[in-house]
C-alpha positions as CSV (number, residue, x, y, z in Angstrom):
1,X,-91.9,-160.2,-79.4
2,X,-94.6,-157.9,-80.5
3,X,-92.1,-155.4,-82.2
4,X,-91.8,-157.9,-84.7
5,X,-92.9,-157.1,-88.3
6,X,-93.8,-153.7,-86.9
7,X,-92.9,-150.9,-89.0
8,X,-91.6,-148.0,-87.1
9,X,-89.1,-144.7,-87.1
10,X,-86.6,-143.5,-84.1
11,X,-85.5,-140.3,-83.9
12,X,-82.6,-140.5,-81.2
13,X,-83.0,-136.6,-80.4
14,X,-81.7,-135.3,-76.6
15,X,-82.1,-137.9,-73.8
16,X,-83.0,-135.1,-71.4
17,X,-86.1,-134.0,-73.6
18,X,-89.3,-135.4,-73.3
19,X,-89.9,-138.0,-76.4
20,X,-93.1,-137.7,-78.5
21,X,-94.6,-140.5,-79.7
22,X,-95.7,-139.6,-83.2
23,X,-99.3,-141.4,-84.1
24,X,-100.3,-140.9,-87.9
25,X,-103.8,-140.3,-89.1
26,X,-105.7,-142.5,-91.7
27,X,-103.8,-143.6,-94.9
28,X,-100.7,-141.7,-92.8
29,X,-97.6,-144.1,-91.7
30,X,-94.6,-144.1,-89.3
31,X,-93.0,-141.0,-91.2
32,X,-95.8,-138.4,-91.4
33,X,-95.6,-136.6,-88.8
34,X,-92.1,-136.1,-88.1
35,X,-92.0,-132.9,-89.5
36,X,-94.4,-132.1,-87.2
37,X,-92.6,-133.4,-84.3
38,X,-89.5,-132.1,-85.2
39,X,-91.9,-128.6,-85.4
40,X,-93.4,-129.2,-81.8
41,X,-89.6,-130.1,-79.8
42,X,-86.6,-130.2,-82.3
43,X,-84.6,-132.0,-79.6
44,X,-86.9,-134.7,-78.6
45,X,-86.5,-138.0,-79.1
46,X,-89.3,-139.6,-81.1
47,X,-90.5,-142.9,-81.7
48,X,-93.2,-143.1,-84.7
49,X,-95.2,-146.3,-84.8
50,X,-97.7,-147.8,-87.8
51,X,-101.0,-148.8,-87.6
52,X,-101.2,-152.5,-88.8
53,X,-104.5,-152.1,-89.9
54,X,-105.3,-152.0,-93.7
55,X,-108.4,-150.7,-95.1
56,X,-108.9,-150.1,-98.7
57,X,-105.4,-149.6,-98.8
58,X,-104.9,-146.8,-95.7
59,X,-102.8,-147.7,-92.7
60,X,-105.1,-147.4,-89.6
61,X,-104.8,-148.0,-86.0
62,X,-108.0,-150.2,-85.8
63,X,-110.9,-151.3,-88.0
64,X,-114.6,-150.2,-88.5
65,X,-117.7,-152.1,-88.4
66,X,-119.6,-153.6,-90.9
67,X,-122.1,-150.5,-90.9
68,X,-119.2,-147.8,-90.8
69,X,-118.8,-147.4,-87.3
70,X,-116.2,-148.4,-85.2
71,X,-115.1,-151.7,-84.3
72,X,-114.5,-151.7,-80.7
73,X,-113.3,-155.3,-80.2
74,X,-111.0,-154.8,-82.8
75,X,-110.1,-151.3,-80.9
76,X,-109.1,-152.9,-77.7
77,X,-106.9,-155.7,-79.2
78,X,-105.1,-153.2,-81.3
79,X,-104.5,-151.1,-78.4
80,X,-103.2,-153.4,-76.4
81,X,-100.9,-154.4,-79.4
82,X,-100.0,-150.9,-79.8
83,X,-99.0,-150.5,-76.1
84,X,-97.0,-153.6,-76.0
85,X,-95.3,-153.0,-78.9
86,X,-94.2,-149.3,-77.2
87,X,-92.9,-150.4,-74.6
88,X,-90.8,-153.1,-76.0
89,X,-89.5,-150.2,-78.3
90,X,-89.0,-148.2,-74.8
91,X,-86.6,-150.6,-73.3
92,X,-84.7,-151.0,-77.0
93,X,-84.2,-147.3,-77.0
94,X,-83.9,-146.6,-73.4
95,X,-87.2,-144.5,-73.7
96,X,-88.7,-143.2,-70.0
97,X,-92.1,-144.4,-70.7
98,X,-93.5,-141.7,-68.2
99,X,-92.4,-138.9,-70.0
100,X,-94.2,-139.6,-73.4
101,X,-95.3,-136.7,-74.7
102,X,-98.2,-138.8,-77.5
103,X,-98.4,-136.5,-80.4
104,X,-101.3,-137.7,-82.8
105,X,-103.8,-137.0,-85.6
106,X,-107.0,-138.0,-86.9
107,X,-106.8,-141.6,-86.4
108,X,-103.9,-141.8,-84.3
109,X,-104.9,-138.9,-82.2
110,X,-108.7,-141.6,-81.3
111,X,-106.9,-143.8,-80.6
112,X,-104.3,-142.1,-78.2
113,X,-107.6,-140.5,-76.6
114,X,-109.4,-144.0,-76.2
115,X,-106.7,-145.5,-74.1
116,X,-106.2,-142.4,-72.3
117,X,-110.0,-142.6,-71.1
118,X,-110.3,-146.8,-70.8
119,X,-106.2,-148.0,-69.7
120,X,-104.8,-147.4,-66.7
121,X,-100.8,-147.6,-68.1
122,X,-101.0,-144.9,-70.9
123,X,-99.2,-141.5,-70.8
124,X,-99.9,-138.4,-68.7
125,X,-99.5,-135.6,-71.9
126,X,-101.1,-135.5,-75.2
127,X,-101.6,-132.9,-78.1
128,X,-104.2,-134.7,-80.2
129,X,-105.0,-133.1,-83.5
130,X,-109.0,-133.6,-84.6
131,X,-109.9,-136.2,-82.1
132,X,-113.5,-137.6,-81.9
133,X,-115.0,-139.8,-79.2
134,X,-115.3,-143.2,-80.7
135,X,-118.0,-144.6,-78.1
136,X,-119.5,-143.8,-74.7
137,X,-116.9,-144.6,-71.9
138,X,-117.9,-146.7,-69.0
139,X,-114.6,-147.1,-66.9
140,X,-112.7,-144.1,-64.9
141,X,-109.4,-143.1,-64.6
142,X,-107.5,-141.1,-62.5
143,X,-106.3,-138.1,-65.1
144,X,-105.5,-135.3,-62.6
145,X,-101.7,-135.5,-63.9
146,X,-102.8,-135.4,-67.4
147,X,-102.5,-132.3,-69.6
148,X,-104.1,-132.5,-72.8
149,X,-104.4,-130.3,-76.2
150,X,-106.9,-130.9,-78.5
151,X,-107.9,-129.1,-81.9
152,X,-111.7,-128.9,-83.5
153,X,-112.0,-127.2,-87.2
154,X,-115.5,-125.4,-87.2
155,X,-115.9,-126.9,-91.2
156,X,-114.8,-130.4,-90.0
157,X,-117.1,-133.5,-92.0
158,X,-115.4,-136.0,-89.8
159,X,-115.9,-134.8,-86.2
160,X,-119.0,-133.3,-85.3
161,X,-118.6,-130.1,-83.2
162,X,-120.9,-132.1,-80.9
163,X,-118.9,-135.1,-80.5
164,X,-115.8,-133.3,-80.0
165,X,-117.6,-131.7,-76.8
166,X,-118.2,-135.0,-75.6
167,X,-114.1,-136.3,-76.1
168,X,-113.6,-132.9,-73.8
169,X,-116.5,-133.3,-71.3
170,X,-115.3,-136.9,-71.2
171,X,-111.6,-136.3,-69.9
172,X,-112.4,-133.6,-67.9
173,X,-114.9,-135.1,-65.8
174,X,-112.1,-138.2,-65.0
175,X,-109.7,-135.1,-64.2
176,X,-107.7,-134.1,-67.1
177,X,-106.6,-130.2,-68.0
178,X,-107.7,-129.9,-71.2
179,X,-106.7,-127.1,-73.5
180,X,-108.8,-126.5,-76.7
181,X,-107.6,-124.9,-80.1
182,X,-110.8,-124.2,-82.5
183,X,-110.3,-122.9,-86.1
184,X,-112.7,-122.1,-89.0
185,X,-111.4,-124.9,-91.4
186,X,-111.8,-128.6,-92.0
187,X,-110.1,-131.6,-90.8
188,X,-106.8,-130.4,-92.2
189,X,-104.0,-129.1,-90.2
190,X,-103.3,-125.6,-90.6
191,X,-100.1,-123.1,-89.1
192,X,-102.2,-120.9,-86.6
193,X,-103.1,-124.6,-84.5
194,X,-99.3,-125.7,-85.0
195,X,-98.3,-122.7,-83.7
196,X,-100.8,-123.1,-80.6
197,X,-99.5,-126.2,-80.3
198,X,-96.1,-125.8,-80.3
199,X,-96.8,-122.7,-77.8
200,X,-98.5,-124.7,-75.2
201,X,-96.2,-127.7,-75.2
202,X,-93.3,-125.1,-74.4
203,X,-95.3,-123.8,-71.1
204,X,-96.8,-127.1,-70.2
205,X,-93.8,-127.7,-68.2
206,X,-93.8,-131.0,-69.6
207,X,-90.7,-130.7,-71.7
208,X,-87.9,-131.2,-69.3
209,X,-87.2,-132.6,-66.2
210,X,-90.9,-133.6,-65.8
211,X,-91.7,-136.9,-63.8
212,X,-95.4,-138.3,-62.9
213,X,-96.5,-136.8,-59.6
């Protein structure tokens, strides 16, 4: 079993509620953003899983190159951990898998992004807080039924503004709806783009009763 050894929080929540799936940024674990969650939907189940990575101490999703870039081998095998490990946690927990509303930041919210752009069995809804593109992207998927909300800080060291047009341009052109939340500060997260977030999730109409077209 993959969910061995793998640390991770449930949140039982209301069965007829969307779940999120809560992915942490660097140095972040399983806990982090619960708050957050618990912000977005206070009745959702959620499910928070850790990075297994370690570098220089941080918890990370996957690892970076020798020269400080990304390390893309490493990338996919994580991922495919990550999404094996989910839905062994789905069938424990009796989560719909379809209805995963993937909440994530930083590192988590690359990660959640990657897969949505490269895997065909990921999730159809995402708020993804300071995403970056982490390589170009050969593959297409079919993302009409995906609705996605992304944030940008205009100060951010971490993402340039010009990368984060590419994550965008990249999604859209394979058919996702993106909605995009831009604010004068740095890679931190601030009320004003919590409270966008929260206000789009409640009219995404992804909340209740949703199923995959």
């Amino acid at each position: 079993m993959a969910e061995e050894n793998v640390n991770y929080t449930f949140v039982k929540g209301d069965p007829s509620v969307s779940p999120l799936l809560l992915l942490h940024g660097q140095g972040g674990d399983e806990n982090d953003l619960l708050p957050i969650g618990k912000y977005l939907s206070p009745n959702s189940p959620m499910l928070s899983i850790r990075g297994r990575v370690q570098e220089q101490g941080m918890n990370r999703y996957f690892k970076h190159s020798e020269n400080g870039g990304f390390d893309l081998n490493n990338l996919e095998q994580e991922t495919t951990w990550l999404f094996k490990v989910l839905n062994e946690l789905c069938q424990k927990f009796n989560i719909d898998y379809e209805r995963f509303i993937v909440v994530g930041y930083s590192n988590g919210a690359n990660v959640a992004a990657r897969a949505l752009l490269t895997r065909s069995d990921t999730f159809h809804t995402g708020i993804f807080f300071h995403p970056m593109a982490l390589s170009t992207v050969d593959s297409k998927q079919d993302l009409s039924d995906v609705k996605v909300w992304m944030s940008h800080g205009d100060q951010d060291p971490i993402v340039p503004a010009q990368n984060f047009k590419v994550l965008d341009t990249y999604l859209e052109e394979q058919g996702a709806e993106v909605t995009i939340f831009r604010h004068d500060q740095s890679h931190n997260l601030n009320e004003a783009e919590l409270a966008n977030a929260k206000s789009w999730l409640a009219n995404s109409g992804r909340l209740q009763d949703w199923q995959r077209r």
